[in-house]
C-alpha positions in Angstrom: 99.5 91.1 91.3 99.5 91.1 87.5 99.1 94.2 86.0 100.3 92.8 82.5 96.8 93.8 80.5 97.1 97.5 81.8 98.0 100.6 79.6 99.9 103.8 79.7 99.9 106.5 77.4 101.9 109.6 77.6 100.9 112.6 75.3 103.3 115.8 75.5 103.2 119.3 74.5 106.9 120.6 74.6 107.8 119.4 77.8 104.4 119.1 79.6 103.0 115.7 79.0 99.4 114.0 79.9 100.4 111.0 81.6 96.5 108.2 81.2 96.9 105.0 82.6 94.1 102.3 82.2 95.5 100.1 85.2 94.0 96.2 85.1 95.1 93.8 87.7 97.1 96.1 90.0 97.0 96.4 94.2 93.5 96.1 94.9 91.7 99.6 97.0 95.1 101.1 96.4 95.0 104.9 97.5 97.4 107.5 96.0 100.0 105.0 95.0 102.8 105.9 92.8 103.2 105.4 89.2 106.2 107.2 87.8 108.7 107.4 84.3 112.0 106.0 85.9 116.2 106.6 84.6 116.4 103.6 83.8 115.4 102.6 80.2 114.6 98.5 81.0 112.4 96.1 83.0 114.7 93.0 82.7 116.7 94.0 85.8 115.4 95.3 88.7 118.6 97.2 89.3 118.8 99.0 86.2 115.3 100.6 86.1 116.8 103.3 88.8 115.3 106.0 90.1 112.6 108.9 89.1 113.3 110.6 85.4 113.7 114.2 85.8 115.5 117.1 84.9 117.2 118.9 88.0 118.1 122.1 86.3 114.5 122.6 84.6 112.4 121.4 87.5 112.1 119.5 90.8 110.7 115.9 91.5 107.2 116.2 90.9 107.0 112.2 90.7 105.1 112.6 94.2 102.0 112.4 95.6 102.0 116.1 96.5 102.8 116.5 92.2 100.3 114.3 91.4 101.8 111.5 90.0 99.7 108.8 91.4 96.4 106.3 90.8 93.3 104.8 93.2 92.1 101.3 92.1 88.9 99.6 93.0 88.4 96.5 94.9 88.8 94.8 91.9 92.0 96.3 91.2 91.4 98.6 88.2 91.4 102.0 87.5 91.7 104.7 84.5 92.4 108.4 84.6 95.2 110.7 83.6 97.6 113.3 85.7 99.9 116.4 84.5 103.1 117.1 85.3 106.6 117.7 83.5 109.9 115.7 84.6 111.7 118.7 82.4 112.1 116.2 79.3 109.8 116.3 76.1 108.3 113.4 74.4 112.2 112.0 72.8 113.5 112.6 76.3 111.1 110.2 77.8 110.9 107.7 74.8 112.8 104.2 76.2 112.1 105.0 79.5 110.6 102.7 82.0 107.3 103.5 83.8 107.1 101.8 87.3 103.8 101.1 89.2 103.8 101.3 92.8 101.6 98.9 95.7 100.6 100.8 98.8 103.4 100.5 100.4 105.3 101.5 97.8 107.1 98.0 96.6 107.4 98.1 92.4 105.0 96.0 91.0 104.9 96.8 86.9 106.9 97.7 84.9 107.2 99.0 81.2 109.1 100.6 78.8 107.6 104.1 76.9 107.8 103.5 73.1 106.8 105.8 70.1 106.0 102.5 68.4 102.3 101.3 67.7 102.7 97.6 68.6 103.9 98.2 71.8 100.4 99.7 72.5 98.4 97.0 70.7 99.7 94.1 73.1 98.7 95.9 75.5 94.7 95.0 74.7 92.7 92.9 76.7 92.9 89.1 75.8 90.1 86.9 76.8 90.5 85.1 79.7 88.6 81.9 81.7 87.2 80.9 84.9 85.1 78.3 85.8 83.2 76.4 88.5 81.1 72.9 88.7 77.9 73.5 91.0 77.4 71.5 94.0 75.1 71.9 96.2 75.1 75.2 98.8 76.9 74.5 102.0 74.3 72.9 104.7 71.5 73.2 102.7 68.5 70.8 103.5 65.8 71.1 100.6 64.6 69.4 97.7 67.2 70.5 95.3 70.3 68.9 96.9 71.0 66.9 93.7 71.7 70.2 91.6 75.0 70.0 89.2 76.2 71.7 86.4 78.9 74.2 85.0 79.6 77.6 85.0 81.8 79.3 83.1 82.8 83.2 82.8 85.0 84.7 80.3 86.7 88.2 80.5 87.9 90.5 78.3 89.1 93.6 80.8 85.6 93.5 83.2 83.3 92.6 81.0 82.1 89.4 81.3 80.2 86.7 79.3 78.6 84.9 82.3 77.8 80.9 80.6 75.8 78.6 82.8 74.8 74.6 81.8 72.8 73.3 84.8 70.1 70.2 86.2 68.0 69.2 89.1 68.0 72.5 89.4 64.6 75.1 90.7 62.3 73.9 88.0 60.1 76.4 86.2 62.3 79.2 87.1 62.0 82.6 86.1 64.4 85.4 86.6 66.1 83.4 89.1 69.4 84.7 90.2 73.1 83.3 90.0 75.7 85.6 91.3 79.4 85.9 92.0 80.1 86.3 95.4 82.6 88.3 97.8 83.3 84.9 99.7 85.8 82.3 98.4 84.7 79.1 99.7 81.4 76.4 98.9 82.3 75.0 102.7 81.0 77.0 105.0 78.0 79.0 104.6 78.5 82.1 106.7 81.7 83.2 104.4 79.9 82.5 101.0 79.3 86.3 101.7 77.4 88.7 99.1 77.7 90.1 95.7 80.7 91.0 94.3 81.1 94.2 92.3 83.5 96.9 92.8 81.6 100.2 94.9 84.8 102.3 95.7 83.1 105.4 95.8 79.2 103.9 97.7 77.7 105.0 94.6 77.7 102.0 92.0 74.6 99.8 92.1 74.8 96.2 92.6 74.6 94.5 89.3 73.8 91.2 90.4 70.2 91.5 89.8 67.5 90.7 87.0 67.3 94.6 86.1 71.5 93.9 84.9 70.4 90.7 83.1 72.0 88.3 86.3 69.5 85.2 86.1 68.8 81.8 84.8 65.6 80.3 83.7 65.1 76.9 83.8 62.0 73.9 81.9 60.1 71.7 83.8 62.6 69.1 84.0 65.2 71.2 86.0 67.4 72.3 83.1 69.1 75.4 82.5 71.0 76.7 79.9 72.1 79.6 78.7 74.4 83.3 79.2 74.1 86.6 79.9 76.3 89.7 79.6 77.6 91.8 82.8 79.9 94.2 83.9 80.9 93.9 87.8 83.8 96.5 87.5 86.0 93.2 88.6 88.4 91.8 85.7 89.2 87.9 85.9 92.5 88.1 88.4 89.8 89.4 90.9 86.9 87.2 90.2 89.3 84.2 90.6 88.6 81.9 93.1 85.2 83.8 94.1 81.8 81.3 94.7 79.3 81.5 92.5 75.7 81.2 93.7 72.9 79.7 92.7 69.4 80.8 94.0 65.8 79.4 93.8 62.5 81.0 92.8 62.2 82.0 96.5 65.6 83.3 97.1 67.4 80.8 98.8 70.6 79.6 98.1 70.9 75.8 96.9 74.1 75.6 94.9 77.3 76.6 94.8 80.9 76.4 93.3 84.7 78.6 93.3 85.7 80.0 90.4 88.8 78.7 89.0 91.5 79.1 86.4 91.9 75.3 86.2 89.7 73.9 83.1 87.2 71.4 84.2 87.8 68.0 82.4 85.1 66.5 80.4 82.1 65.0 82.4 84.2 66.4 85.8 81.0 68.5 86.9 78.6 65.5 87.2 77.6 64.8 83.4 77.3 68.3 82.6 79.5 69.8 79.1 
């Protein structure tokens, strides 16, 4: 878990305060897990971060699931929303205290410390980050486009992604043909390649993998394709990483194939392909 690119901002009104959390890299499907303002005012010693903030003679311990005081992330590990409460302190009360995010089973697994200061809000924004992937060809596939190669590369900046493919021998003459991310992590065996990957927590959220969203390639009459496109799978990089990307041709079937990686592929690694 790395939940360093997520957010919290606490607003207060005497001493009731709008706790909005934009959470990014967290326990993945996490359901009613805790995120509280803790004693202690540090997160460079576990043992000093303490216990929940709150004022005994003013209020009891609403930091609870029954008071509220608690987030639901997608399969991607994100979420954003906001809760009420009041811990019995106003806004210079609170100020230098740590806020702790909770996993299921409620280990700590963030930390931060609440500060009236601007910067400490700006380094909070997202950075852009890298994966990427040479294409092989798909796992037991036995057609003409066996000799397929080429690069993929995604950047992310939160979920949005900037989806960068450099491909040949690939489907030629190939319109609207898909490349996709998908749920499986491996390019071995083709049962566990799986299907698309977007986060769908709630049953509700189409599948974005699709030419309607903009996820295709288009290739010349040589095999060749170039090119990016612009997508929004609800998944940030930490859960993309390691994913296979697919590569489909004009009649749907799946000829190539690679897993997404942090690790930057060196010059000329992915068969001649930049």
């Amino acid at each position: 878990i790395d939940a360093s690119q997520s957010k919290i901002t606490v607003t207060f009104e005497d001493e009731i305060m709008a706790l909005k959390y934009n959470l990014k890299g967290v326990e993945e499907n996490c359901i009613d897990c805790g995120i509280h303002i803790h004693a202690g005012t540090t997160c460079d010693d576990a043992d000093l971060v303490e216990g929940h903030y709150w004022d005994a003679a003013k209020t009891e311990d609403l930091w609870t699931t029954a008071g509220g005081a608690v987030y639901n992330s997608d399969a991607g590990g994100n979420t954003k929303d906001h809760f009420h409460l009041t811990n019995g302190y106003d806004v210079d009360g609170n100020n230098g205290h740590a806020v702790v995010i909770h996993a299921q089973d409620g280990s700590r697994v963030a930390c931060g410390v609440l500060s009236k200061s601007r910067k400490s809000s700006k380094s909070c924004k997202s950075k852009k980050m890298t994966l990427e992937t040479c294409i092989d060809v798909y796992p037991d596939y036995a057609g003409e486009l066996h000799h397929v190669a080429g690069k993929v590369k995604v950047d992310f900046k939160g979920t949005d992604m900037s989806f960068k493919y450099n491909m040949k021998n690939a489907d030629v003459d190939c319109k609207d043909c898909a490349i996709h991310i998908h749920t499986g992590t491996t390019c071995d065996v083709a049962a566990e390649v799986g299907g698309h990957y977007w986060s769908n927590v709630d049953g509700t959220t189409p599948d974005p993998w699709t030419a309607e969203f903009g996820a295709f390639y288009e290739s010349n009459s040589n095999g060749k394709a170039k090119d990016h496109f612009h997508l929004n799978a609800g998944l940030n990089y930490y859960a993309n990483d390691g994913h296979a990307v697919v590569v489909h041709d004009k009649h749907h079937n799946r000829y190539g194939c690679g897993v997404l990686s942090s690790k930057k592929k060196a010059k000329g690694s992915c068969l001649g392909m930049e």
